[in-house]
C-alpha positions, -999 to 999 in steps of 0.1 A, spaced: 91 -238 245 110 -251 213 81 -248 192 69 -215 203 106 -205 194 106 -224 163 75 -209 149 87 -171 158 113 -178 144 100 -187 112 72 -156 114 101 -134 116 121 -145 90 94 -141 65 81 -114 77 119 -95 71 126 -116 37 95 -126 18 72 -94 23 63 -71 -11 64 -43 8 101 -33 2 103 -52 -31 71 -28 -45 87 3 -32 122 -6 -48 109 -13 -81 86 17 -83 114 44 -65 141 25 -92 122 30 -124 120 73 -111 162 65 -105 167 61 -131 143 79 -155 162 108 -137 195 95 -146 187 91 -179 171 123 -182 205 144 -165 224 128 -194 204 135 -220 198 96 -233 170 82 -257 154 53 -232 124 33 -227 122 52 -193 121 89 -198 97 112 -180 69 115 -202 69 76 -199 72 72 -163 35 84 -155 20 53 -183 44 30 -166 27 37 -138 -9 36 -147 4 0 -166 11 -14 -125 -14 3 -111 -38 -15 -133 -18 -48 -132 -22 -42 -88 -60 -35 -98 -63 -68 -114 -49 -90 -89 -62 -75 -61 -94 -81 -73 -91 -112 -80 -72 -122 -52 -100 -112 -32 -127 -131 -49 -103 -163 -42 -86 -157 -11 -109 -169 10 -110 -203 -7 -77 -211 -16 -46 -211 11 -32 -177 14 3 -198 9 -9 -206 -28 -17 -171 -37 17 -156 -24 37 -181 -39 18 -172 -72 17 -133 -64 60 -139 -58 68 -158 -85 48 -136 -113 69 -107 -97 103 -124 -100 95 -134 -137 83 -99 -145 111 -79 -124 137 -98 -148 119 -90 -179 113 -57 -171 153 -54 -161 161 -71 -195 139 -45 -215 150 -18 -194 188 -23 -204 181 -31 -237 162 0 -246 193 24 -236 211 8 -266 186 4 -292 174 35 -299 154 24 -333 130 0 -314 119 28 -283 81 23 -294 78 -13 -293 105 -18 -262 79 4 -245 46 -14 -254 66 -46 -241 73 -31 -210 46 -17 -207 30 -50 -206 57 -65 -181 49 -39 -156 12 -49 -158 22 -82 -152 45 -68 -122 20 -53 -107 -4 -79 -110 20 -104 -91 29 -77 -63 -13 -75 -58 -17 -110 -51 8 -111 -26 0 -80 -9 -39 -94 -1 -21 -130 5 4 -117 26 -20 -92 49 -43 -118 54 -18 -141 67 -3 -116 90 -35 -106 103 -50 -141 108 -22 -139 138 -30 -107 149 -1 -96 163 -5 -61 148 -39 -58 159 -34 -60 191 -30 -25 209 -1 -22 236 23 -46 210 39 -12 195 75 -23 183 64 -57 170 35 -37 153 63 -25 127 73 -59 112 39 -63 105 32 -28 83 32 -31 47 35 11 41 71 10 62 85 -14 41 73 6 8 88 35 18 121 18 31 117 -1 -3 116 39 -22 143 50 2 169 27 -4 162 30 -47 171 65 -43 203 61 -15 218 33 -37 224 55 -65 230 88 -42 258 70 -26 272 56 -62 271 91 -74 290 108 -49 319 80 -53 320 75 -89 308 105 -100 285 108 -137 312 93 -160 299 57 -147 264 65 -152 261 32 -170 275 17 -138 244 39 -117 223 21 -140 231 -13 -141 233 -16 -104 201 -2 -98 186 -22 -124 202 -56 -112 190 -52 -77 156 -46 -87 156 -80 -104 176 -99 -78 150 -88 -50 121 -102 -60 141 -132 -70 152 -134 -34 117 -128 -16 103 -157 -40 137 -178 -30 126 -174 9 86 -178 -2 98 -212 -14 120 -224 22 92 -207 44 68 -229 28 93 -261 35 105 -248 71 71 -232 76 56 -229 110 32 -258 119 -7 -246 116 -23 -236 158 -60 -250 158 -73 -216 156 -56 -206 123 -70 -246 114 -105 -231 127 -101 -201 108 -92 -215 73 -123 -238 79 -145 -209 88 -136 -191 56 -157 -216 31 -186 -212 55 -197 -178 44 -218 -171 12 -209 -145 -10 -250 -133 -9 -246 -128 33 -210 -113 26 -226 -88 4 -257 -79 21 -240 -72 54 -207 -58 45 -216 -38 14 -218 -5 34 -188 -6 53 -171 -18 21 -175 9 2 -167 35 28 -134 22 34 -129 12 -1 -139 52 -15 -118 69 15 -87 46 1 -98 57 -31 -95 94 -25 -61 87 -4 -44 70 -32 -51 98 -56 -31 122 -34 -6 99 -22 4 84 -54 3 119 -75 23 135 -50 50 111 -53 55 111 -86 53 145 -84 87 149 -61 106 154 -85 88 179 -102 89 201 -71 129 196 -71 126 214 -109 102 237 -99 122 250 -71 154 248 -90 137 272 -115 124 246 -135 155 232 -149 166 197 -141 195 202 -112 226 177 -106 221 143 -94 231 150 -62 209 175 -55 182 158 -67 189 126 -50 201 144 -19 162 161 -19 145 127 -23 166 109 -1 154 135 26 117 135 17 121 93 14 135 93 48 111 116 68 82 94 47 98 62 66 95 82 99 59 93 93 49 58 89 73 41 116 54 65 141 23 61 126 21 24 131 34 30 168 9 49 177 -16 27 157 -10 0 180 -12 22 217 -42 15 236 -55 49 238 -47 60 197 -59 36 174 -64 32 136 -89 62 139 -74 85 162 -40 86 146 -53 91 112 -73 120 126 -41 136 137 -20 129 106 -51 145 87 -54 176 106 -12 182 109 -14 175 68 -36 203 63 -23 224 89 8 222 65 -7 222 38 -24 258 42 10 269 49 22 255 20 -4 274 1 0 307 20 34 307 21 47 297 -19 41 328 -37 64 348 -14 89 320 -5 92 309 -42 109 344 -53 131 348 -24 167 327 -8 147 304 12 128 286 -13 141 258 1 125 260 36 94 249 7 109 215 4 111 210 39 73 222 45 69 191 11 87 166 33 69 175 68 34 173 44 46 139 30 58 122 70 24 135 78 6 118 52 22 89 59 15 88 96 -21 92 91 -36 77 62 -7 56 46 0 33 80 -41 33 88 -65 25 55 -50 -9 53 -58 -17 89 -88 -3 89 -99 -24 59 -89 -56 80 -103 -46 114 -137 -35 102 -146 -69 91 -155 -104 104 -116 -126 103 -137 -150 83 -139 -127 53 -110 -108 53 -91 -121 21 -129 -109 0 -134 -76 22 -93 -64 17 -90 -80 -21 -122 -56 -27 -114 -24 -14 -74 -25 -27 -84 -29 -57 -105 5 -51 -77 19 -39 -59 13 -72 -84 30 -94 -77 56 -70 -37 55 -82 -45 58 -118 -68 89 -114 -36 102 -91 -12 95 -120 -36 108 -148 -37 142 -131 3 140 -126 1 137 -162 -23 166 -170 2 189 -145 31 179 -168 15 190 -197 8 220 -184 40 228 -171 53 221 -206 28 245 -220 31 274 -194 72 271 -198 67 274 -236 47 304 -231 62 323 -203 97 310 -200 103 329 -167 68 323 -151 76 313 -113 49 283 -120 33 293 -83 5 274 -95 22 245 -102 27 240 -64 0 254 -50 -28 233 -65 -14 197 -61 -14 207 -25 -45 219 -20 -63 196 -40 -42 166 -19 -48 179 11 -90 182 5 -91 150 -7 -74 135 24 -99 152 44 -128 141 26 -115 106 29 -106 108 65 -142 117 70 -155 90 59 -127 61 72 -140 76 108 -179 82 102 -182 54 75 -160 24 95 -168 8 124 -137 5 152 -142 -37 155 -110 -36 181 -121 -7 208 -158 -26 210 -166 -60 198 -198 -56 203 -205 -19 188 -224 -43 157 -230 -78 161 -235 -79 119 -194 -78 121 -184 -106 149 -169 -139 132 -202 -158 153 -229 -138 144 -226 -147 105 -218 -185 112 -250 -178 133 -266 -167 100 -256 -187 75 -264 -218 96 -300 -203 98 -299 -197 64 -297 -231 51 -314 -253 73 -352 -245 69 -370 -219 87 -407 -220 99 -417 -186 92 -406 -162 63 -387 -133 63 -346 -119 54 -322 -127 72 -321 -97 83 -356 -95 102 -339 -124 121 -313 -105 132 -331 -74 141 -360 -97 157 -334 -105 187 -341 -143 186 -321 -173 194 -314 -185 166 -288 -209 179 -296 -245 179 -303 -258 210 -278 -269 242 -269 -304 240 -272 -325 272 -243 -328 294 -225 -296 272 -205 -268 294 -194 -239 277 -155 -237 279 -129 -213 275 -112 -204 246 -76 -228 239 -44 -210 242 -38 -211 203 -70 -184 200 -59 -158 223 -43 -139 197 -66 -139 173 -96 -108 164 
């Protein structure tokens, strides 16, 4: 009884401490803080608009790069190695970029090479918060407690997208609150503060990294079993069985992240937009995002609730967000040209926040799962590395076409100075919402539900490809694939040994998929 305390314990310490998930969110939702700061005052920095979007691509493809690679290694290396390397990249990186971030308000001569260098640190950033994302959702999903169904408010500590958008909300509450004490005389103040807690908390997730891996939990059989079971598969028989549902999963990320990360960034042009395209006050602006940060951490609190209920799902509840996201999103597009010119232009940024919770209860809490659960437990660090790092190529398309929208926002203000740029909010809508439909398409068509049937493919169960790769490498007496054994319907099993009795599973396998 001790030990089962011990070890949950220890799960839920690290689970509330040493995830990325809030770390990621603060650092990204810090660097908009205060690029919005900067921008109300008027200041020279490192970190004004036009730079936000490259900063972006720069982690984007730093997250592209680890992921990737973290998924080709995953598999062989302890998931423990690759997070304390993921946490402690992001702790060195987070105080550079800090270091460069302060020292580019006050030397206004050196703006182009301060923004190559951190440029650079963000890559490296974002390369450190990749590992650790595939490290950590292995590891979490190895004990399965968020794939279970019927486990809905333990299901939370286990979602990555909650803490991200907690992680966003609290980088734009911090400085909302500072504001409305000190007011903008201690802008400086604003600054440091948000800038020193974005270094200190990736300092203090790799701090707790470091005791969890003294005080860690001792290791059940069946996580024992399933570190073992990892080496056993070849990447050839990885690939030619999971190469479909790989790059369904992996394209439908894709599409999602395009929407999902352009529309953030794009938050605060919406603010502008709406405020008749000039930059309002820091609390307004604040006040707007706090809102829209907030509803986002509903969106995906719900969504990973209903994710774990027995009769919703992965599938279902992404089929829901999807169709309540476009249902707003017609309004949204039916509705702004005659909303825009009138008093209640602001019931628009409340139809933006209902369009962002929805997103996030649908697709944001579900494409990670889906990844995980539509895959053998043996492969999962490979199958998740793989199609994250999809998903990432996804961001940067989403931020280059943020970037093409400021541009021509710039060039439409320059021209018509009192256009009411219905346009400008129209398309980013539209073109989210189709792309989240295209990609919820194929997540449900292109994905097989692993949890709801077990059996719905054999090609996917942890025993069929030990099965398979046992046959592969001891000789066979007749030719063929691999996968004319399979569809053959033979044994393929070695033979029962005398005096053997099949027996039931031990305890310390119950939870696992």
């Amino acid at each position: 009884m001790s030990r089962k305390l011990w070890n949950l314990l220890c799960w839920f310490v690290r689970f509330v401490s040493t995830d990325a998930g809030i770390t990621e969110g603060y650092l990204n939702g810090s660097l908009n803080a205060v690029a919005i700061i900067l921008t109300c005052i008027g200041a020279p920095s490192v970190l004004d608009l036009s730079t936000l979007v490259c900063m972006d691509v720069a982690i984007n493809a730093g997250m592209l790069i680890g992921m990737a690679l973290s998924g080709r290694y995953t598999d062989w290396i302890s998931s423990k190695q690759m997070i304390f390397l993921g946490t402690t990249t992001t702790a060195c990186c987070s105080l550079a970029c800090a270091f460069v971030s302060m020292v580019s308000i006050r030397k206004y001569g050196q703006l182009h090479v301060l923004k190559v260098i951190f440029a650079v640190l963000r890559s490296g950033l974002g390369f450190g918060l990749g590992v650790e994302f595939v490290g950590t959702f292995v590891m979490d999903s190895d004990n399965a407690f968020h794939l279970i169904k019927g486990r809905e408010w333990p299901s939370l500590l286990y979602s990555d997208n909650l803490q991200y958008d907690l992680g966003i909300l609290l980088s734009h509450f911090i400085p909302f609150v500072l504001y409305l004490i000190y007011g903008v005389k201690r802008h400086m103040w604003l600054i440091r503060i948000c800038l020193a807690i974005g270094a200190i908390l990736p300092l203090h997730t790799w701090i707790c990294h470091i005791i969890r891996c003294f005080t860690k939990a001792s290791e059940t059989g069946a996580h024992q079993r399933m570190r073992i079971a990892r080496t056993q598969i070849p990447s050839s028989l990885f690939h030619e069985f999971y190469s479909p549902f790989l790059w369904s999963i992996g394209i439908a990320w894709f599409l999602y992240e395009i929407s999902a990360t352009g529309l953030s960034l794009y938050i605060t042009a919406e603010i502008r937009i709406l405020n008749g395209n000039v930059t309002p006050d820091l609390r307004r602006t604040f006040g707007w995002l706090c809102l829209i940060d907030l509803l986002r951490v509903l969106g995906s609190a719900l969504g990973m609730y209903f994710t774990a209920k027995r009769r919703w799902g992965p599938k279902k509840t992404l089929v829901f967000g999807t169709g309540v996201q476009c249902l707003l999103g017609l309004i949204i597009c039916r509705t702004v040209g005659t909303l825009i010119r009138t008093s209640l232009s602001p019931v628009l940024m409340v139809f933006f926040a209902l369009f962002h919770l929805a997103q996030e209860f649908g697709a944001g809490s579900n494409m990670a799962l889906l990844a995980v659960t539509s895959c053998a437990p043996s492969v999962r660090g490979r199958f998740l590395g793989f199609a994250a790092a999809l998903s990432k190529i996804g961001s940067i398309a989403g931020d280059t076409l943020i970037y093409l929208m400021y541009e021509y926002l710039d060039a439409k203000n320059m021209g018509q100075p009192d256009s009411t740029f219905e346009e400008a909010l129209t398309w980013p809508f539209a073109i989210a919402t189709t792309l989240l439909l295209l990609a919820t398409i194929l997540a449900y068509y292109g994905v097989p539900e692993i949890l709801s049937n077990p059996d719905h493919n054999p090609l996917l169960t942890l025993s069929h490809l030990r099965m398979q790769n046992m046959q592969d490498i001891k000789p066979r007496s007749r030719g063929g694939s691999m996968r004319d054994v399979v569809s053959s319907g033979e044994d393929t099993m070695p033979p029962r040994q005398p005096g053997t009795e099949d027996h039931p599973p031990p305890e310390d396998s119950k939870d696992m998929t």
